[in-house]
C-alpha positions in Angstrom: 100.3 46.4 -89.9 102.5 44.4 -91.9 105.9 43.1 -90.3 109.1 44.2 -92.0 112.3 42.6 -92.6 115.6 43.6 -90.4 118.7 42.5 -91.9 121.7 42.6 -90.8 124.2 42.9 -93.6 127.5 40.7 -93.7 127.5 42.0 -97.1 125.4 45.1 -98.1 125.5 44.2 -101.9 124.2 41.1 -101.3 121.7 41.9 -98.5 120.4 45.0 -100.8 120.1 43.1 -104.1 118.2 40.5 -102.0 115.9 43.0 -100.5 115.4 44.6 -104.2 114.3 40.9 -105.4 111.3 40.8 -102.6 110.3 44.0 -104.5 109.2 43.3 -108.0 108.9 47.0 -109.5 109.7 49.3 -112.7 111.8 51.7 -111.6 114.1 51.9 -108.9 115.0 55.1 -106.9 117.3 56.2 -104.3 116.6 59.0 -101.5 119.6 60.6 -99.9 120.5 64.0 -98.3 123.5 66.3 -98.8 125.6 64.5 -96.1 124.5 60.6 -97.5 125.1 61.8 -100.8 128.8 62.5 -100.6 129.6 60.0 -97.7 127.5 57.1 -98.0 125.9 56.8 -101.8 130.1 56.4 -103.3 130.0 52.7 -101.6 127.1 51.3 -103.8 127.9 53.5 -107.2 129.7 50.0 -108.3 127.0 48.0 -107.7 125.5 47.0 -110.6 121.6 46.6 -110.2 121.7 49.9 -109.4 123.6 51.1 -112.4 119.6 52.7 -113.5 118.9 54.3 -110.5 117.7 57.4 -110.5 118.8 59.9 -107.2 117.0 62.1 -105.4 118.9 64.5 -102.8 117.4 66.6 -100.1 118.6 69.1 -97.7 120.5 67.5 -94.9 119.5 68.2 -90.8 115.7 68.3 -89.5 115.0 71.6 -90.6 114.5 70.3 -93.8 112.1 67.7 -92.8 108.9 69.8 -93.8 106.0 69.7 -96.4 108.2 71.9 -98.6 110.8 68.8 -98.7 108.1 66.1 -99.5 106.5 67.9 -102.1 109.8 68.0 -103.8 110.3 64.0 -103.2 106.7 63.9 -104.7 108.0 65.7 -107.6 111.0 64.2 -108.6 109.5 61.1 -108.6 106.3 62.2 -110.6 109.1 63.9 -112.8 111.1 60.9 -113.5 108.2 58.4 -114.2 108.0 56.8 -110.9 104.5 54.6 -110.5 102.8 52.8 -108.2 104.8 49.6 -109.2 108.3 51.5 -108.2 110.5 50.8 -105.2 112.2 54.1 -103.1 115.4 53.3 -101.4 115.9 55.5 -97.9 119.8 56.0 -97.2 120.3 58.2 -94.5 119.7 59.2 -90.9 116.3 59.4 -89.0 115.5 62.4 -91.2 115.5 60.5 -94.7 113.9 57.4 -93.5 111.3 59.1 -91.9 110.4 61.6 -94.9 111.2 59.5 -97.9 109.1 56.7 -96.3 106.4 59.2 -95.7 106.6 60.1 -99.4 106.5 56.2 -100.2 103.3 55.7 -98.3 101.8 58.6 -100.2 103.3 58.5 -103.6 100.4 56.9 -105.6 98.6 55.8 -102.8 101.7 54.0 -101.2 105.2 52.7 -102.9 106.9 50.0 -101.7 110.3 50.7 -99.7 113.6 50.0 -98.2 115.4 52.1 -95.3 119.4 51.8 -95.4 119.6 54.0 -91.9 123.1 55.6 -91.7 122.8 56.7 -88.0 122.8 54.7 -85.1 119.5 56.5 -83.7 118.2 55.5 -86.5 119.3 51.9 -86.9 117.6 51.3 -83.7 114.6 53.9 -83.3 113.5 55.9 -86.5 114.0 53.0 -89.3 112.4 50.6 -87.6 108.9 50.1 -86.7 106.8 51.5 -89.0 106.7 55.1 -88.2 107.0 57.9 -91.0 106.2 61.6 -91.0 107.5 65.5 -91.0 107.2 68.0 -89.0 104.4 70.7 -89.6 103.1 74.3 -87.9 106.5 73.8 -85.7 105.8 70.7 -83.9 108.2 67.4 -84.8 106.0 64.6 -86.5 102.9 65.7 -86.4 102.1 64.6 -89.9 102.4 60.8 -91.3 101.6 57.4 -91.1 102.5 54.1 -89.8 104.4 52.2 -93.2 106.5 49.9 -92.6 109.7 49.6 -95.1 109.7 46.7 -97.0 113.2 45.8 -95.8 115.7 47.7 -93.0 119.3 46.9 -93.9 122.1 47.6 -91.0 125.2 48.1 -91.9 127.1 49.5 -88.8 130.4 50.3 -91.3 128.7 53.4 -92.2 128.8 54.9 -88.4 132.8 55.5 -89.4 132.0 58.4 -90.9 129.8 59.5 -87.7 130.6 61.8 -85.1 130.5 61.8 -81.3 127.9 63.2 -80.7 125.3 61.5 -83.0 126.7 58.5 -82.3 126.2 59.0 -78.4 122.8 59.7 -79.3 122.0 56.6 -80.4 123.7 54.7 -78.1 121.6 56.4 -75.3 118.5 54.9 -77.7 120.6 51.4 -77.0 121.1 52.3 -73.0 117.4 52.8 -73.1 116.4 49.3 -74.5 118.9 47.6 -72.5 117.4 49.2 -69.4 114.0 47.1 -70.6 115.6 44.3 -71.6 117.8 42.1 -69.2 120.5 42.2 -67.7 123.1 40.8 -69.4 122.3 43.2 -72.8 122.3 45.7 -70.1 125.8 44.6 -69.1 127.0 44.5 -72.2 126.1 47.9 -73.4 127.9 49.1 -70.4 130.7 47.5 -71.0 131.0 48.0 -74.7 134.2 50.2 -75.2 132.7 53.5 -77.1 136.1 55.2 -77.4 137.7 52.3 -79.8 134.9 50.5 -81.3 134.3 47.7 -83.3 131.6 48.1 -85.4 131.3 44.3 -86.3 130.7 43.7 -82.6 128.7 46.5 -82.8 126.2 45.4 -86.0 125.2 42.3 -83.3 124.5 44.3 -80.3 122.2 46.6 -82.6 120.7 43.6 -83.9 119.6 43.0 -79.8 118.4 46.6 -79.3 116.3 46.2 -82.5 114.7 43.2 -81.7 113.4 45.1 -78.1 112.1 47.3 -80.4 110.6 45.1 -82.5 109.4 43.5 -79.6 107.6 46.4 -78.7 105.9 47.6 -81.6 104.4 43.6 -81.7 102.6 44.6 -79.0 101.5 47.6 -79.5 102.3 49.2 -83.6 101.3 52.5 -82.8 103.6 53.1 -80.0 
């Protein structure tokens, strides 16, 4: 399984119109759901290689992370001349970056794509690794593959716009890797100050819990 590229972004524009280079392709498309739409999508509408991209939106929360969904993902981009030389952008939480790089592994026999995770559980779980999928016949993943995005971009500015309790949830995710890890991440996890952060301090101690996961998945991709 091929290895993909973690970056973390001192500058999104630049880290995102880097990743877009290592991508040769015709078309360029961005997935996003309800909530990534209105809060995260506004901070790259200037940018402008992505002045032609063409948007797909989906229903926000995992109930929407069902066959129904990707068919519609499937169809918008059969609908707006997407082929197998087209590159999917993912920007959004677990939800997005496991469906939309579901339908990029499907779409014409596979697409090539980036993940832009915009919640911490999935900075340092869902986006990373390889793993794609939706739920089916009420059980959570049962359907996908293992395709690994081109490129994951972390940009820990978009956790402002989080709340408590998603953001708690990845940071158990972080808790858990630095229980694996050593003692000094460990340490510093625990004495990370959740309740005024800094989320440039932050962006490096992700970078840390993604490289255990990384670490992991070297030894054993399917895990």
């Amino acid at each position: 399984m091929s290895k993909q590229e973690v970056i973390l972004c001192e500058s999104l524009e630049t880290s995102l119109g880097r990743a877009i280079e290592r991508c040769p392709h015709d078309k360029l498309f961005i997935l996003t759901d309800e909530h990534t739409q209105r809060l995260c999508l506004p901070s790259l509408k200037e940018v402008s290689f992505l002045k032609d991209v063409v948007e797909i939106c989906i229903g926000a929360e995992d109930v929407h992370k069902t066959l129904e969904t990707l068919a519609s993902v499937w169809m918008a981009l059969s609908q707006q001349g997407a082929t197998r030389h087209s590159l999917l952008i993912n920007l959004g939480g677990g939800m997005v970056t496991d469906l939309g790089g579901f339908a990029a592994a499907t779409f014409k026999r596979g697409i090539s794509y980036i993940n832009i995770p915009t919640t911490l559980l999935a900075m340092v779980d869902a986006s990373v690794g390889g793993k794609t999928g939706i739920n089916f016949n009420g059980l959570k993943n049962e359907i996908g593959s293992f395709a690994p995005a081109d490129s994951v971009l972390i940009e820990t500015e978009f956790l402002r716009s989080l709340d408590a309790q998603n953001f708690f949830s990845g940071y158990a995710e972080m808790l858990k890797h630095g229980l694996i890890s050593n003692t000094a991440h460990w340490v510093e996890l625990l004495d990370f100050d959740t309740n005024n952060i800094d989320y440039a301090y932050l962006k490096n101690m992700v970078g840390r819990s993604v490289q255990v996961k990384e670490d992991i998945v070297e030894q054993d991709p399917f895990e």
